[in-house]
N, C-alpha and C positions, 0 to 999 in steps of 0.2 A: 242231369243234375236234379230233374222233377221230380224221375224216377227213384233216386235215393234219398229225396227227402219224407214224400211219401210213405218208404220202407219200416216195415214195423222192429224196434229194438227186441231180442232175445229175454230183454229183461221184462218188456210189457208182455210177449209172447207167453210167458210163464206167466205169467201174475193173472192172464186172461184164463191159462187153462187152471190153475187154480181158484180163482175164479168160478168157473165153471166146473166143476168138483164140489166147490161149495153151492152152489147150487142145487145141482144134483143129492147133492146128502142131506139138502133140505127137503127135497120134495119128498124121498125114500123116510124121512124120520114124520110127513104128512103123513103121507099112506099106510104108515105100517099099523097107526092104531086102528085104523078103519078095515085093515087086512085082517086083524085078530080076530072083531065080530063078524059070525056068519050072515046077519042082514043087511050091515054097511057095508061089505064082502064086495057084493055084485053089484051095488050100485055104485062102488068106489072105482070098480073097472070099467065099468060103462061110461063113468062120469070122464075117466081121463081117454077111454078110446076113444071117445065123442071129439074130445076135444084135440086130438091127433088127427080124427079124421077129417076134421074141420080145418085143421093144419094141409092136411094133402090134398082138399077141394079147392083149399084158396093158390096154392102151387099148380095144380091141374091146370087152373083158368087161366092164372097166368101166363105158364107155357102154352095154351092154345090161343094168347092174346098175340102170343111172340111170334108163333107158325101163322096164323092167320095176318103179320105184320111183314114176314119173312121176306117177302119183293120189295118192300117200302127201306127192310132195315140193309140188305143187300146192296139196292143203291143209295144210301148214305153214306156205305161202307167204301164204293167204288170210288165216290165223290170226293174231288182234291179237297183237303178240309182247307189250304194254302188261301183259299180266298174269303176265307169266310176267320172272324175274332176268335183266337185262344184268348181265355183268361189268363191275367196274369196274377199271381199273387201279392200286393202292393211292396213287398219288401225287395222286389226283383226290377220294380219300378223303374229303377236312378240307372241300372242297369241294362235296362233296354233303350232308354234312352243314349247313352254311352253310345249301345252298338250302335243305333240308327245316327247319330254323327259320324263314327266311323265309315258306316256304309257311304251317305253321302261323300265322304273324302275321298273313300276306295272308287267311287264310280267318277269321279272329280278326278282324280287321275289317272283310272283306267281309260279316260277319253282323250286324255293328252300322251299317255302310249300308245295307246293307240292310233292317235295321229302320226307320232314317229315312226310307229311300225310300219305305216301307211307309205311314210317318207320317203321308204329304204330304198326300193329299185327307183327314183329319181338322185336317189345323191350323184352317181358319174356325171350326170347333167349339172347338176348343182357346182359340181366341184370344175368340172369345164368353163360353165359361168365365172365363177370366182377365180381361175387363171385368168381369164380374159380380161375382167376388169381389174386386175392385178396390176397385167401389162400393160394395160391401157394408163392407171394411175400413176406407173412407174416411168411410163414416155410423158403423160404428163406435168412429172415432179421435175422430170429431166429441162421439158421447155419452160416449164418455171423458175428452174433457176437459172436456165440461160438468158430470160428475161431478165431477172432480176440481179444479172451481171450485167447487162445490159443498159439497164436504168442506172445499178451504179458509176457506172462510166459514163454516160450519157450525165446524169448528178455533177459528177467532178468534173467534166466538161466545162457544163452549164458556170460552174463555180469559178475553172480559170479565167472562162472569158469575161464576165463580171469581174473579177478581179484586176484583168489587164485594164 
């Protein structure tokens, strides 16, 4: 999405080269009167070589700042940028924010599937277990209520002999 924001509209694109057109037919409507006389002639041309060539000295140095930089710019280039600050544009702010809660949630419960998945070749065990004490709960409902048949009778007992 950076990348298309960036991206320049067809409509600036024209207006730049237009633009630049009009520039250009300015500098031609400079020169021309200086082209007519023969002794502003040659120092018209000189004046603007000069300043072309002054144009291709300062690009020269450049690129030989760039080649003489070439191992420096090479390994920057290798270098994960992943650890090191992108800028952000403030308007995208609220939204990276957003993501970084998401992330948090996503790694919040990719750690509790991840435990399940962990789970998995223990459930046979698991589920052995929980017959067991199944059975075990279900002999004990059994002797609890035959106690508690028990007591009731042992209760009404208690009650006729007080009563006689």
């Amino acid at each position: 999405t950076l990348d298309l924001i960036n991206r320049k509209d067809p409509c600036f694109v024209k207006f730049s080269e237009m633009e630049k057109l009009a520039s250009m037919q300015a500098e031609i409507n400079e020169v021309q009167p200086l082209l007519l006389s023969d002794n502003s002639f040659n120092f018209a041309i000189f004046f603007y070589i000069g300043k072309k060539c002054e144009i291709l000295q300062d690009m020269n140095r450049h690129l030989e700042a760039v080649l003489k930089e070439k191992k420096t710019l090479r390994k920057m280039l290798i270098k994960p940028r992943c650890q090191e600050s992108l800028p952000i544009e403030a308007t995208f702010h609220k939204y990276v924010v957003e993501l970084l809660a998401e992330a948090v949630t996503f790694i919040d419960n990719l750690e509790s599937h991840l435990q399940t998945v962990r789970s998995i070749p223990e459930i046979p065990n698991v589920m052995k277990d929980m017959d067991t004490a199944l059975t075990k709960t279900e002999m004990l409902v059994m002797e609890l209520e035959e106690l508690a048949d028990q007591i009731l009778k042992w209760s009404k007992l208690q009650k006729d002999v007080y009563s006689d």
